[in-house]
LUMDREN-278461 format. One record per residue (C-alpha): residue number from 1; x negated, y, z negated. Coordinates in steps of 0.2 Angstrom, whole numbers, plus 2048, in hexadecimal, padded with zeros to 3 digits. Layout:
N
NODE     i    c1    c2    c3
NODE   NUM     X     Y     Z
...
// end
This chain:
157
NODE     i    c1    c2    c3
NODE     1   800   800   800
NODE     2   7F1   80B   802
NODE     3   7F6   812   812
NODE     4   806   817   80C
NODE     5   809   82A   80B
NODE     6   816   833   800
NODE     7   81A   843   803
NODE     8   824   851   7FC
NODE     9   82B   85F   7FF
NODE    10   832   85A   811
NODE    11   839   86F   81C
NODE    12   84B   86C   81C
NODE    13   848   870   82F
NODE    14   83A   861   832
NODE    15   845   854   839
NODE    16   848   846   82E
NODE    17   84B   834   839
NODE    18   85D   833   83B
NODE    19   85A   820   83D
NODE    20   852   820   82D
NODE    21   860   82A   825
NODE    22   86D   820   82E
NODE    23   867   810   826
NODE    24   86E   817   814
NODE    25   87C   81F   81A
NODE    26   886   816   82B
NODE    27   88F   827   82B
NODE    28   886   837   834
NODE    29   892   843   831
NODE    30   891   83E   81D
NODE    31   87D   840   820
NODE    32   87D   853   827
NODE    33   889   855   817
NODE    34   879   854   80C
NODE    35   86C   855   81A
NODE    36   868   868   815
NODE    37   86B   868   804
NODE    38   85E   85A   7FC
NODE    39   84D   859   7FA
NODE    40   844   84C   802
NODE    41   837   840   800
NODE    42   82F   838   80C
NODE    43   824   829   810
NODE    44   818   828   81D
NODE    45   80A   81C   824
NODE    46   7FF   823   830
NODE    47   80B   831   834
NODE    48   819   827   836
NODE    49   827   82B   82C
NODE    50   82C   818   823
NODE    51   837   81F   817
NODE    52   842   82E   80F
NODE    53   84A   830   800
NODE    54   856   841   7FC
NODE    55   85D   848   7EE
NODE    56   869   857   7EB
NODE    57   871   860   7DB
NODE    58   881   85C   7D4
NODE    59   87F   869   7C8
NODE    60   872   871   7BD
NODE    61   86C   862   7B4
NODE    62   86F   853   7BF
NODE    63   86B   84F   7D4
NODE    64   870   841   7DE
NODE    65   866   835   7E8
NODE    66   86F   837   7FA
NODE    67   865   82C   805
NODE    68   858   820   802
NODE    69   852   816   80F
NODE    70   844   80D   815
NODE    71   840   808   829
NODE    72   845   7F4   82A
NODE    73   832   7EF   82E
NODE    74   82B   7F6   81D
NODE    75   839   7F0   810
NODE    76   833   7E5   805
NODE    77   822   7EF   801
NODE    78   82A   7F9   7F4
NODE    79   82A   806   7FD
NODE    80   83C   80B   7F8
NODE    81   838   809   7E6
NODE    82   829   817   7E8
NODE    83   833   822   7F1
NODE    84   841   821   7E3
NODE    85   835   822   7D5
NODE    86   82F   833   7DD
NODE    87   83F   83B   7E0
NODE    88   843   838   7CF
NODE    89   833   83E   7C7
NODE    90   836   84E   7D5
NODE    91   846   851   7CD
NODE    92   840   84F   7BC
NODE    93   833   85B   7BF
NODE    94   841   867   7C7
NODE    95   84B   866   7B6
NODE    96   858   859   7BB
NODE    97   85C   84E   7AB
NODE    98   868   843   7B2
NODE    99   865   839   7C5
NODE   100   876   831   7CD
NODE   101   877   826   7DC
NODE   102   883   81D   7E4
NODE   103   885   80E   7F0
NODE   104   88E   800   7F7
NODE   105   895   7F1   7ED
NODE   106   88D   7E7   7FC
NODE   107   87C   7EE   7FA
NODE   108   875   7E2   7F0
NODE   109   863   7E5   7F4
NODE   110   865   7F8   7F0
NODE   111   86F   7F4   7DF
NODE   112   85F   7EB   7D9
NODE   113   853   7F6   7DE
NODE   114   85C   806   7D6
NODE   115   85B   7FC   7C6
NODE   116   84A   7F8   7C8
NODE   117   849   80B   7C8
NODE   118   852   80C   7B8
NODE   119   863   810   7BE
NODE   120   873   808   7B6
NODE   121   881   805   7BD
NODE   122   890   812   7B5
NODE   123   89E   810   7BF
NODE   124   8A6   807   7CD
NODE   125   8B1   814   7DC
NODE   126   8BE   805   7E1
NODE   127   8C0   806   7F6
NODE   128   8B8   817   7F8
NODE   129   8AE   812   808
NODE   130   8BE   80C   80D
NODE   131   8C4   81D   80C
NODE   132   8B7   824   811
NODE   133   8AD   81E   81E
NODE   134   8B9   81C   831
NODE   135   8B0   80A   835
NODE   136   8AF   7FA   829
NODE   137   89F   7F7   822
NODE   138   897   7E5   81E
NODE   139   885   7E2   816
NODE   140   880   7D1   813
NODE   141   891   7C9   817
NODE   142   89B   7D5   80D
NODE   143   8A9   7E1   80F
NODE   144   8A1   7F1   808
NODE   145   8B0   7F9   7FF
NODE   146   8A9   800   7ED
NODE   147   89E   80C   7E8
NODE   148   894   807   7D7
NODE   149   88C   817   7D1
NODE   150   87D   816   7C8
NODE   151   872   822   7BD
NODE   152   864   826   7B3
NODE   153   860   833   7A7
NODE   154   84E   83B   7A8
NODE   155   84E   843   79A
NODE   156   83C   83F   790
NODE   157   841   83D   77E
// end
């Protein structure tokens, strides 16, 4: 992982992959919802943008993790798991004492690493990407219908 390169900040007007962003989040006109307003973090190897991580504020002492996503041909690496980590020590270091995210029911790999991270799960949105999102969604073999949110409080104590 020597090669890897985390950056941050990212200009709001350096385009960000839409392919990488698109991998978190099926929905593009849900992506330029938050595209502006987060921070991002991003992973490179060898200039190539591998990965990105976004976070935005909810309110004064709390931001959510938007998108996080790593290209398919580096997952794995724990790539995803640095990029996290750094978002939430950015937003830490920006005065954020609380960290949400959210995500699929289905997104099993994505539920693990975010407890990995530290998160815990808080509360479960029944059918919101039903409501949500115009297409069905499946990831690995199932209907992704709920939204678990998950969170961690950064405060050092």
């Amino acid at each position: 992982m020597n090669e890897l390169v985390i950056t941050r900040p990212r200009q709001s007007n350096e385009a960000l992959p839409k392919e990488l962003l698109m991998l978190a989040d099926p929905d593009w006109l849900q992506v330029e919802k938050y595209l502006d307003r987060s921070s991002w973090i991003v992973a490179e190897i060898r200039g190539l943008v591998i990965g990105v991580c976004g976070y935005m504020p909810v309110d004064a002492s709390s931001a959510e993790i938007m998108n996080a996503a790593v290209d398919p041909d580096f997952q794995g690496k724990g790539y995803g798991k640095q990029l996290i980590l750094r978002a939430l020590e950015q937003a830490m270091n920006e005065g954020y004492q609380k960290i949400i995210v959210r995500t699929g029911n289905s997104s099993l790999d994505q539920l693990g690493l975010y407890q990995k991270c530290g998160f815990r799960m808080v509360r479960i949105e029944r059918d919101y990407f039903v409501n949500n999102y115009p297409e069905p969604i499946y990831e690995n073999g199932i209907h992704c219908r709920d939204q678990v949110v998950l969170e961690i409080n950064t405060r050092r104590e």
